[in-house]
C-alpha positions in Angstrom: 213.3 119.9 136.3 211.8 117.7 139.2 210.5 117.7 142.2 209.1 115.6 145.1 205.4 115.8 146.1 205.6 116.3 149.7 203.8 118.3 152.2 201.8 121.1 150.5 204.1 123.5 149.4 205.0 121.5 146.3 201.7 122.5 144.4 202.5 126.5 144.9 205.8 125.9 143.5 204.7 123.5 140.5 202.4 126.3 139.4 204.8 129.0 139.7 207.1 127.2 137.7 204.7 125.8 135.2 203.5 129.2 134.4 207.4 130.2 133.9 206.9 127.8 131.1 209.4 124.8 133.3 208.3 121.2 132.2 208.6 119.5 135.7 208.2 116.3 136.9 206.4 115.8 140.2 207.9 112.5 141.6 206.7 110.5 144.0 208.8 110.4 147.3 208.7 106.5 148.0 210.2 106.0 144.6 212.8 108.7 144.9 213.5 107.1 148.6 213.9 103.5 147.1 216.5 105.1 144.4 218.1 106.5 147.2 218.5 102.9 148.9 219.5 101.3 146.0 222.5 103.8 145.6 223.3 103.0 149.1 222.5 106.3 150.8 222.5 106.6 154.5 223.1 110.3 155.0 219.7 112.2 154.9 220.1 115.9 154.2 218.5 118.4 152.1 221.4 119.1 149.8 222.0 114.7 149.8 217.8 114.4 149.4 217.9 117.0 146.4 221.2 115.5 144.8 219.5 112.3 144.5 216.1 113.8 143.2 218.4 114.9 140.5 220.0 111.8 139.8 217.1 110.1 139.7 215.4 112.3 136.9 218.4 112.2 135.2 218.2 108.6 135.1 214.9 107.7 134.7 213.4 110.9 133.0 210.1 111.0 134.4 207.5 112.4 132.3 206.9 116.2 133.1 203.6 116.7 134.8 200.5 118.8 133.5 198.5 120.8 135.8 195.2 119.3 137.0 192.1 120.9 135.2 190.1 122.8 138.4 187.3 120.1 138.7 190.0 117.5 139.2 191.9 119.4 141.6 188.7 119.7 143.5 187.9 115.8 143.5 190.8 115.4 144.5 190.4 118.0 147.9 186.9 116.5 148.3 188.6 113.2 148.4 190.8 113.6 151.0 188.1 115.5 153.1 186.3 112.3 152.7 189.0 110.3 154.0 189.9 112.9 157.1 185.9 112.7 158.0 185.9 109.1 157.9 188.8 108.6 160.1 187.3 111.5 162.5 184.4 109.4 162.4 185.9 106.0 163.1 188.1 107.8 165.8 185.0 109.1 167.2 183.3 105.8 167.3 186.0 104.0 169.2 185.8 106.3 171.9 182.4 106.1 172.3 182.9 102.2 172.4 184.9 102.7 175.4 183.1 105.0 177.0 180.3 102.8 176.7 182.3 99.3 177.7 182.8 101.7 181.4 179.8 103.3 181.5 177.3 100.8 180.4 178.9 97.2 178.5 175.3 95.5 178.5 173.7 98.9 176.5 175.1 97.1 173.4 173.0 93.6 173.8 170.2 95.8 173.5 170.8 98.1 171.2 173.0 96.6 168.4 175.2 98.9 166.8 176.1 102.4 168.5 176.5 104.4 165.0 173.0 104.3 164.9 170.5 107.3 165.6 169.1 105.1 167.8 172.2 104.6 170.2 173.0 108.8 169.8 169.8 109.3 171.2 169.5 107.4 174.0 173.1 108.3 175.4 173.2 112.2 174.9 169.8 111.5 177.5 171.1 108.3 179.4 174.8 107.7 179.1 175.6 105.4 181.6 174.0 102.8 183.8 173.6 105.0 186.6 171.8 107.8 184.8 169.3 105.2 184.4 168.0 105.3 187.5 164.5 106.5 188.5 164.1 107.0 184.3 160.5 106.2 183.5 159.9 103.2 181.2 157.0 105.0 179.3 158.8 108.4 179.8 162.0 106.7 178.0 159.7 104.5 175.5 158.2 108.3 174.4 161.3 109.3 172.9 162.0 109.9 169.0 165.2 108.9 168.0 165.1 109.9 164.2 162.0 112.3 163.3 159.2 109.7 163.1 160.1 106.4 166.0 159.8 106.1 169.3 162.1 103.9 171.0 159.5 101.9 172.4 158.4 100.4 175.7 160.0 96.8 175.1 163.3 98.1 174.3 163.2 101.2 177.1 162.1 98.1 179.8 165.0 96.0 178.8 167.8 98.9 179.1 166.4 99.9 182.7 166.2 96.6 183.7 169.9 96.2 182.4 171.5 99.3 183.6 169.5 98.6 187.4 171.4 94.9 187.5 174.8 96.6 186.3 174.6 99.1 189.3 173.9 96.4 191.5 176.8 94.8 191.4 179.0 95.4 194.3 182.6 95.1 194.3 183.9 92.4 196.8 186.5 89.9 197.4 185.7 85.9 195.5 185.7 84.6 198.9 183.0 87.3 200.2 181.0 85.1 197.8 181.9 81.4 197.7 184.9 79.9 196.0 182.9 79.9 192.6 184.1 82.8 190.9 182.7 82.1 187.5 179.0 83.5 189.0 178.4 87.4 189.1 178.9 89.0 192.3 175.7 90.6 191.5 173.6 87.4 191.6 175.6 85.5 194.7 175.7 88.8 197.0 172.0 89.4 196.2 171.1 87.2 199.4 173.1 89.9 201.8 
């Protein structure tokens, strides 16, 4: 007996008929899929899909499959946990790239990497350039970011210095500012 390893439901059914006292072999979908392109399928249906399953154990006569002693089986759910919570994380991070490349792009010359306890602290207080405004540098310098450092008053200077130049800048036309486009409307439109 065989059967593909698919979805979930698989593992209910290999125990049920393992404990029937079946030998079955759990197969691994990409190789029954390749079989099936070899013999030229096209046609996917479930009675096509479980005609091939069979020909392919009948052919190749896969080993039958022993159940996984508990602690493996556990590894092997804390394993893919793992993997779900680092792709939430990474998921996670991206967006807060992006909210950070609109909210505030020069945060991240000051503070390097935004996984950092650091970077979580100072934008669930501050999280764009605009929030920055009338924040204290001492006030913003007092705050501990991971049980035991303050942020300090060099760093809390530079980000309100930053985030006060970014919400200067003021959106107007190249020509409202010379024909030199490569400067930053901040700096040429200061004179106005």
């Amino acid at each position: 007996m065989a059967l593909e390893a698919t979805g979930h439901y698989w593992r209910n059914l290999l125990v049920a008929l393992l404990a029937k006292g079946y030998a079955v072999a759990v197969l691994n979908p990409l190789r029954t899929r390749r079989f099936a392109e070899e013999e030229l399928q096209r046609t996917k249906t479930d009675a096509i899909d479980a005609l091939g399953i069979a020909r392919f154990a009948a052919q190749k006569r896969p080993p039958a499959t022993q159940l996984p002693d508990i602690a493996t089986e556990e590894l092997r759910e804390l394993a893919r946990l793992r993997e779900r919570l680092q792709e939430d994380f990474a998921s996670r991070l991206r967006q807060l790239h992006r909210a950070v490349d609109l909210g505030f792009p020069e945060f991240t010359r000051h503070v390097r990497t935004l996984e950092s306890q650091l970077a979580a602290t100072i934008l669930s207080r501050y999280p764009t350039a605009a929030s920055f405004r009338g924040a204290s540098v001492k006030k913003l310098a007092r705050i501990v970011y991971d049980g035991s450092h303050k942020i300090g008053e060099e760093l809390a200077r530079a980000l309100i210095e930053a985030a006060q130049s970014q919400s200067e800048v003021i959106t107007r036309s190249p020509t409202d500012c010379g024909s030199n486009t490569s400067v930053k409307i901040s700096k040429c439109c200061a004179a106005d």
